[in-house]
C-alpha positions in Angstrom: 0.0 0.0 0.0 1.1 3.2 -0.5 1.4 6.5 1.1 -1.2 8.0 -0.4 -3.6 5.3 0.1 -3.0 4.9 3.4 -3.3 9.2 3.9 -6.8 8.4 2.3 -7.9 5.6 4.9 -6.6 7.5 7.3 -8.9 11.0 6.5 -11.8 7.9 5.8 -11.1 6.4 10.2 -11.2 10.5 11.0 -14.7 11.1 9.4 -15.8 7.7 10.6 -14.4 9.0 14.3 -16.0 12.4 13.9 -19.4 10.4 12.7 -19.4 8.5 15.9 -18.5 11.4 18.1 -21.3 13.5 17.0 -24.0 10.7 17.2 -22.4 10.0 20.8 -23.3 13.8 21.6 -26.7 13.7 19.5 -27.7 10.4 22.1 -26.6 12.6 25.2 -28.7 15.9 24.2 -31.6 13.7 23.6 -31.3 11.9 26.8 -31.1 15.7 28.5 -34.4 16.3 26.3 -32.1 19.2 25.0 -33.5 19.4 21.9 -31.9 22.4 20.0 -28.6 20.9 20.5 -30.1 17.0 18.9 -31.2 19.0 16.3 -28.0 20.6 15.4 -26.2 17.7 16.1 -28.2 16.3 13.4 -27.4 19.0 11.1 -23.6 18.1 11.8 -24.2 14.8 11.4 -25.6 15.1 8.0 -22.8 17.5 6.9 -20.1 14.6 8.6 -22.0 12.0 6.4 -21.4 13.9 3.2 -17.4 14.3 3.8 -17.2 10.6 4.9 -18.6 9.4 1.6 -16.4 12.0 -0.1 -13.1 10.4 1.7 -14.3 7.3 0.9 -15.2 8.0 -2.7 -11.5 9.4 -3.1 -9.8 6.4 -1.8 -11.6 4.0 -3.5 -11.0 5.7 -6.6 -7.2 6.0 -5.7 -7.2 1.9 -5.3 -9.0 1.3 -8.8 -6.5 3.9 -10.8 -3.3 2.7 -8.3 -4.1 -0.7 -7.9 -3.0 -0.6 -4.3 
């Protein structure tokens, strides 16, 4: 594998980590009953989707031209 590829997998884990860290705090503000804060957790959350599938998106199209 090369550097690059593993740079890619590596910004894919982040988003992935952000992902769960946001859903962690979503859960807690709607235990609290805080609901502004669920809700704008859940706008996060939807933006944190949408650069997760573009990290993803890069490195698998890294692997198909680089083979690695």
């Amino acid at each position: 594998m090369c550097a690059k590829n593993q740079e890619l997998r590596d910004a894919v884990n982040g988003k992935l980590t952000d992902m769960v860290n946001l859903a962690q705090a979503q859960a807690e503000a709607r235990r609290k009953d805080d609901r502004e804060r669920a809700i704008e957790l859940d706008k996060q959350l939807d933006l944190a989707y949408g650069e997760k599938e573009r990290a993803v998106g890069a490195w698998k199209e890294h692997t198909v031209e680089h083979a690695c």
